[in-house]
N, C-alpha and C positions, 0 to 999 in steps of 0.2 A: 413475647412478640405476637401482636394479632397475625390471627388465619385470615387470610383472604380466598373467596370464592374465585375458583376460575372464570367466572364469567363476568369480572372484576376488569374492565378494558386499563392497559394502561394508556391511551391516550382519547381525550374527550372528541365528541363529533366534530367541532369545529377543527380539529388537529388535520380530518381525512382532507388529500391523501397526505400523511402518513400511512398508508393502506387500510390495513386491517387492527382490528384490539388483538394485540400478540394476548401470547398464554401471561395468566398471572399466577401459575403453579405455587405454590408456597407450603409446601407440607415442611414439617420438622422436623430436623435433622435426624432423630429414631426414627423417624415415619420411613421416609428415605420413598422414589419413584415408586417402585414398584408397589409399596403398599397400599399407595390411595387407590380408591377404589376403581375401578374397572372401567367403569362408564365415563365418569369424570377424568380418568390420564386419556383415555381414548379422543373425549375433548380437546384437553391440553393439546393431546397430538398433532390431533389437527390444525387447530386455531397456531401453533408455532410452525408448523412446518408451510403455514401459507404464510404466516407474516413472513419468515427466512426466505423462504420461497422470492417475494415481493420484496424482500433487500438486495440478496445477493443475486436476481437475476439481471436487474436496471445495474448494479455495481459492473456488473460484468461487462454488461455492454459501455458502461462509460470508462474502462479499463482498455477495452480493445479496442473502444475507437480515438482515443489520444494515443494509443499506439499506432494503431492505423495513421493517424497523420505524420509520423516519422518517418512510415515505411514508403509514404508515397512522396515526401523530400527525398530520399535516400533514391528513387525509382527516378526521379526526373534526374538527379545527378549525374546519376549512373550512365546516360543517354551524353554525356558531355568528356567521356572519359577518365583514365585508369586513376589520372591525377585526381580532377576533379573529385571522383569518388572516393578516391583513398583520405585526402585532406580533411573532406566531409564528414569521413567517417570518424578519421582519430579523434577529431571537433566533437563531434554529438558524442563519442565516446565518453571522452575528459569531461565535459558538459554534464554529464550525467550524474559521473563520479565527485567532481567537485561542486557541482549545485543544485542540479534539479533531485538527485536524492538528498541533499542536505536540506532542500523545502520541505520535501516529502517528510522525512525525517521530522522537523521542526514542528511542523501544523499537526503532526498524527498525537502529540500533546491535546486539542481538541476532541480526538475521539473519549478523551476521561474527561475531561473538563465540559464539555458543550453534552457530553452522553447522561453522566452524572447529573446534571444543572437540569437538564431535561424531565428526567425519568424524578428527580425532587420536584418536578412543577417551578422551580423558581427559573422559569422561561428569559426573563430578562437578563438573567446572568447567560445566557449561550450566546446573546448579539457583544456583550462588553467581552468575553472570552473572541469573537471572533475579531473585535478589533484590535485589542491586546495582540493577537497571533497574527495581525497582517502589518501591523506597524515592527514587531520582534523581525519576522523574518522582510521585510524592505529594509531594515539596518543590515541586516544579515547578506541583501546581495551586492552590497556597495562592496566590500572586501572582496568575494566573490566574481563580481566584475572586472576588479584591479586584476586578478589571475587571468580570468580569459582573457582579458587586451592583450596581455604578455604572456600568451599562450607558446606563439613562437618562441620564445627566450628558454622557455622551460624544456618543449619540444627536443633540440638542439642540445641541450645541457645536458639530457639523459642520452643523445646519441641518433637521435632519427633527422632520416633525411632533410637536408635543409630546405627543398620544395616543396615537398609537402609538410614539414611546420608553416611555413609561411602563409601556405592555404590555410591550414588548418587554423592558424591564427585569425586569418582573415573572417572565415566563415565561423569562428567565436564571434569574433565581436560585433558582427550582425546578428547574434543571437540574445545578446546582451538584453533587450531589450524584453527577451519573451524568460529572460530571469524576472526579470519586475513582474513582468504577469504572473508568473509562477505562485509570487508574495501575496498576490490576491486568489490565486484560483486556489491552490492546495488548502486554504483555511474555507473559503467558500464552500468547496466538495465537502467539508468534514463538518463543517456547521449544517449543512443538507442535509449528511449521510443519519448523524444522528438526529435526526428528526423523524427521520427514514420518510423525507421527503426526497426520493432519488430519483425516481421517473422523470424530473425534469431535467434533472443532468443528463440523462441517458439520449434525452429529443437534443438538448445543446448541444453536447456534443457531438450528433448527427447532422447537423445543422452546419456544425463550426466546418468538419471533416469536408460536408460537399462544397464547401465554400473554399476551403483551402486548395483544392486538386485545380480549381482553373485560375485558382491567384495563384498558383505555382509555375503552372505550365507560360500563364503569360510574363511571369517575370523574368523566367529563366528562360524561355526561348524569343517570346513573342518580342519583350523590351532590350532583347541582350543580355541581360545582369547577368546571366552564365552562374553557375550556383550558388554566389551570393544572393542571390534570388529565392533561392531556396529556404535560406535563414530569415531570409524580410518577409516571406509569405509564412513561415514559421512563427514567427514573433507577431505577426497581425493576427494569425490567427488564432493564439493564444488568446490574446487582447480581447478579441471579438468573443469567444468563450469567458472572459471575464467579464464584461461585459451585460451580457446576455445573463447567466447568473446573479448579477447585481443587481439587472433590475426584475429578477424573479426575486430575489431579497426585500426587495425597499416594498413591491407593489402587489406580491403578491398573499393573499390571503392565508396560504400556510404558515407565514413568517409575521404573521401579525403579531403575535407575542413576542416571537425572540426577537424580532429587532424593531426596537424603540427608541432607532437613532442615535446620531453619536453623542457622544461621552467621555469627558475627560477620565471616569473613573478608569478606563480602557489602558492611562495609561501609569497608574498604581500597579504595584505588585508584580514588577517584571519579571523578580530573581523568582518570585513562585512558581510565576510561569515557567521559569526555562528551569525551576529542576524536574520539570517533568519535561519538556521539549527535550532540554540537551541527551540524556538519556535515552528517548526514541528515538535521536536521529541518530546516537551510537549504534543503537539496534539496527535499525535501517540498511545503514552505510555499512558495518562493518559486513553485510551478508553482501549484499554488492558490490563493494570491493574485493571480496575473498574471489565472487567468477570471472573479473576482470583480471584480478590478479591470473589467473590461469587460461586467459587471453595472452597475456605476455609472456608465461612461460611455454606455452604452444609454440612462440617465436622461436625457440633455444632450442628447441628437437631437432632430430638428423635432418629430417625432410620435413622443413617447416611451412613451405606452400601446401603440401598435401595435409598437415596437421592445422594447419590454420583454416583451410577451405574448409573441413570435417567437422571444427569447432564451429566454426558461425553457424553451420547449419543446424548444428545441434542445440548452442546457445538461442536459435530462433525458432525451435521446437518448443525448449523450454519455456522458453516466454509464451507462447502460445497455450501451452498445457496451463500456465502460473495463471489464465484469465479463470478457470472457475474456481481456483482455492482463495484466488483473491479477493472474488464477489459473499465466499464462505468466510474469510478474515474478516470483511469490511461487517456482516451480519453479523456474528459473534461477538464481535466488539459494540456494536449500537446493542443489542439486544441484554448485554454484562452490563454496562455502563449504564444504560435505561432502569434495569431492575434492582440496581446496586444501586441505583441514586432515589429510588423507589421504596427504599428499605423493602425488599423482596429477595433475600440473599439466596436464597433456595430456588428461585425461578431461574435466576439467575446459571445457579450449578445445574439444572435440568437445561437450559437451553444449549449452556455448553456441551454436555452427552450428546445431546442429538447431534448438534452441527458439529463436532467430532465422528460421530456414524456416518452422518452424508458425506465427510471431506474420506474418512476409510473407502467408503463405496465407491465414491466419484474418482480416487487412488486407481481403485483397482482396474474399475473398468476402463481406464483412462490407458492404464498399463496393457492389458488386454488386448486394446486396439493398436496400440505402437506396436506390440511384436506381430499382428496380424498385417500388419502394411509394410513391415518392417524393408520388403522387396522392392516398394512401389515408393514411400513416401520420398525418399533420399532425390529422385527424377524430379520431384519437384522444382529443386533449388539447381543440379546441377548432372550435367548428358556424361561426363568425366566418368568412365567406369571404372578407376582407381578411387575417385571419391564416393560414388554410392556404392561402393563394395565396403568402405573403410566406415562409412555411416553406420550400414546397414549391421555391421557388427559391434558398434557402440549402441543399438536400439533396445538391447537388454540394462544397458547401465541408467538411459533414459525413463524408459520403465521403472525401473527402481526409483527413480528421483522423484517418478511421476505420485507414487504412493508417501514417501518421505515429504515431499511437499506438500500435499494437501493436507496432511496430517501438522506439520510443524508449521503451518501457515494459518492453521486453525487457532492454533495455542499462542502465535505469537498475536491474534486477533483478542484474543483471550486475555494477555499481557495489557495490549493499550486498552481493554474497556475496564479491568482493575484498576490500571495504575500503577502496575511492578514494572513498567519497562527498563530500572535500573538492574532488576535479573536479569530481563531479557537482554539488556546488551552485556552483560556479568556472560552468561550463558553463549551468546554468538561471538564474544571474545575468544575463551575457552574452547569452542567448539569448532572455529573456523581455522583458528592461529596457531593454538596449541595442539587439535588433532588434524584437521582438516590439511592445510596449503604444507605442512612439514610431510605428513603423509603422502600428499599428492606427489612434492620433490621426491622424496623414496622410490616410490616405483616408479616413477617416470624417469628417473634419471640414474639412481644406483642399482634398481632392476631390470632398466630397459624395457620398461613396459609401453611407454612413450606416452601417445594422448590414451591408452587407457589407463593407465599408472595418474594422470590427471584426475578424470574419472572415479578412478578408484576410491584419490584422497579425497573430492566432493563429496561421495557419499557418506565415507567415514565422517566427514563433519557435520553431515545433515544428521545421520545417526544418532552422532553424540547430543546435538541441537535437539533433537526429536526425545531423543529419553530425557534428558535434565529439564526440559521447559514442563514432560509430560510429570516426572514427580514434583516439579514444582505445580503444575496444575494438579494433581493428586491433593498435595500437603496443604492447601487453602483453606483459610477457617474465615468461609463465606459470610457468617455474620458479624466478624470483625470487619472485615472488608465494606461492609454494607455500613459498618459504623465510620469508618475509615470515609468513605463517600461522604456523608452526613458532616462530618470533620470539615471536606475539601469546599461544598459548597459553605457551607458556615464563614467557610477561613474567607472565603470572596465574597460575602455579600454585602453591599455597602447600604438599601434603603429598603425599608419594609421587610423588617429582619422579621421571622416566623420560625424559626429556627429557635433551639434552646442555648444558649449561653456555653462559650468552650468550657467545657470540663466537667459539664452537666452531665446527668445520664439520657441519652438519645431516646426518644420515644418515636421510632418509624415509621407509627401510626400515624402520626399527623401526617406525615407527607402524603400521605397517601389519601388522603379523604378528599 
């Protein structure tokens, strides 16, 4: 295997922005980090910690601001009352659970495939990878949609009140719509991400958000619609983010290579496709449904208002902590999938180390500050001095999550730029089902521990998720892997084949020149 110099950019000038020439680390596997020389890791150091730098900080913002436009449907709702809000909420709940993580899920098949195809130069292969993945999941929300219309039916059939199924139904099927968007935006984000063209997501998305808060307020109050309103400015302004990315795709200069237009080859090789999609949306979903599941079992404790009030605020802590591990996932994964498909298996396992370190650091200090507010933060959300008393003493279990996630959020980043995500959901199966929610029912219910006995079992399951992903990230033999890449693009490429013939011995050098 050729050495490559670090000052070896992996992407050519006309690539920027994609920012910066990440590291092209590549010592052998005897060599190992620490022995290259002094001056030259001090390089590497640098040059990866600005390019992860310039991933995960635009990831981040375009993370929290597609959440931010929920939170501000959810805020004009709320101004229409208890129903209105409640309906709303069970909606965008189920919503989540049954489709928008099943997008999610589906398109993060792209971060191997469009990362890979990248980091080998064969560019053209990440536009038919992106069309393949928007045509897969638009079949995917027809089904999907048939559920939400008959949201109500299902509502009802588990046992909840029949007025708020009927909203809840209702404010689905206005949302119907910002499923299809969904089909274009989540492969669009991940054909971006790995290019580590993201700064422009990060201005759309900002764009879309200030756009959405006064198509909200006028539909829901100014036109009447009452919070159906809320779902039609939802669904527009998905649209409008799709949009807006599309024709940053077709027009702009970054994207001059990967997309060179459509392509029937786009829609060959489905089932390839989706044995790597169906697998990460396993992954996906099953961690998301494991904390919704203990949304529902908070319902079943003694004093379920006081436990249910204490969870949302906690569940909306978490999600707020999850935006800088997530900007650390989305970089891990462009940065593995880039140098794996590079033939650079060793850049690769150094880039993981580091953003491993920074997602520990970012744990800790994250944790730090939760028990430091631990008094003050709970006032945020609610003046009930039963519930920030009851908060403020799950602020320790939080904390723990805080380090446990960035850590296991790192690794499952790690999963989709490989290409193991059949571990990883192997892994959050086991981890969620068989330790986690059985653990959680134990103390919560046979010990009476209540919502900290919930708690309890979450963490036990992130636990278990955090050691198995972490030896399976240990046990990796990087330049199979690297070979394994070489393999995936091969197996896709339909014209101006450059590649060696399946079964040939891989020569990584050539990608690389």
């Amino acid at each position: 295997m050729a050495k490559h110099s670090l000052k070896q950019p992996l992407l050519d000038k006309e690539d920027q922005p994609p920012v910066l020439p990440p590291s092209s680390y590549n010592g052998s596997e005897s060599q190992g980090l620490a022995e290259e020389p002094k001056g030259e890791f001090k390089t590497w150091l640098v040059e990866e910690l600005t390019h992860q730098f310039w991933l995960a900080g635009p990831m981040i913002l375009v993370n929290l601001l597609q959440y931010l436009l929920n939170v501000v449907s959810v805020m004009f709702v709320g101004h229409l009352g208890e129903l209105a809000l409640a309906s709303s909420s069970i909606a965008t709940s189920l919503a989540g659970v049954t489709g928008y993580h099943v997008m999610m899920g589906l398109a993060s098949a792209l971060e191997t495939l469009c990362g890979q195809a990248f980091g080998a130069k064969e560019y053209r292969l990440s536009g038919i990878f992106l069309q393949r993945a928007i045509f897969v999941l638009t079949l995917c929300a027809f089904p999907i949609s048939f559920v939400w219309w008959h949201m109500g039916t299902i509502l009802k059939f588990i046992g909840q009140d029949p007025s708020i199924s009927d909203g809840a139904m209702e404010y689905a099927r206005f949302l119907i719509p910002s499923l299809f968007a969904y089909a274009f935006l989540q492969p669009l984000v991940k054909f971006l991400q790995t290019q580590s063209a993201v700064n422009s997501m990060a201005v759309f998305s900002g764009i879309t958000l200030l756009f959405h808060a006064p198509l909200c307020y006028m539909l829901v109050f100014y036109f009447g619609i009452g919070f159906r309103g809320a779902a039609i400015a939802n669904s527009i302004s998905q649209w409008i983010n799709v949009i807006f990315l599309a024709l940053y795709v077709r027009f702009s200069p970054t994207c001059k290579r990967t997309w060179t237009g459509f392509s029937r080859e786009a829609l060959h090789d489905i089932f390839y496709f989706l044995k790597l999609a169906v697998p990460s949306t396993v992954m996906v979903c099953l961690e998301y449904w494991c904390f919704e599941s203990i949304v529902l079992l908070s319902g079943l404790l003694p004093n379920p208002k006081l436990e249910t009030s204490a969870l949302a605020i906690c569940l909306n802590t978490i999600a707020l902590m999850y935006m800088v591990p997530f900007g650390l996932s989305a970089a891990v994964s462009t940065r593995v999938s880039n140098e794996l498909g590079a033939g650079r298996p060793y850049a690769a396992k150094a880039a993981v180390k580091l953003t491993v370190s920074l997602a520990l650091l970012e744990g800790c200090l994250m944790s730090i500050l939760l028990i430091s507010v631990r008094g003050v933060w709970p006032y945020l959300y609610s003046g009930d001095a039963e519930v920030v008393n009851y908060v403020s003493k799950m602020v320790p279990f939080l904390a723990t999550l805080a380090i446990l996630d960035g850590f296991q959020g790192t690794l499952c980043g790690v999963a989709r730029g490989c290409g193991w995500q059949h571990l990883g959901a192997y892994t959050n199966l086991g981890a969620f089902y068989v330790i986690g929610i059985p653990t959680a029912l134990l103390m919560a219910f046979h010990f009476h521990l209540n919502g900290y006995g919930l708690w309890i079992g979450i963490i036990c399951g992130l636990v278990t998720q955090a050691f198995l992903l972490a030896v399976i990230t240990l046990t990796l033999n990087w330049q199979k892997l690297a070979d394994e890449a070489t393999d995936r693009v091969h197996h896709s490429y339909v014209e101006g084949d450059v590649l060696p013939k399946h079964g040939q011995k891989v020569d990584h050098s050539q990608l690389t020149q």
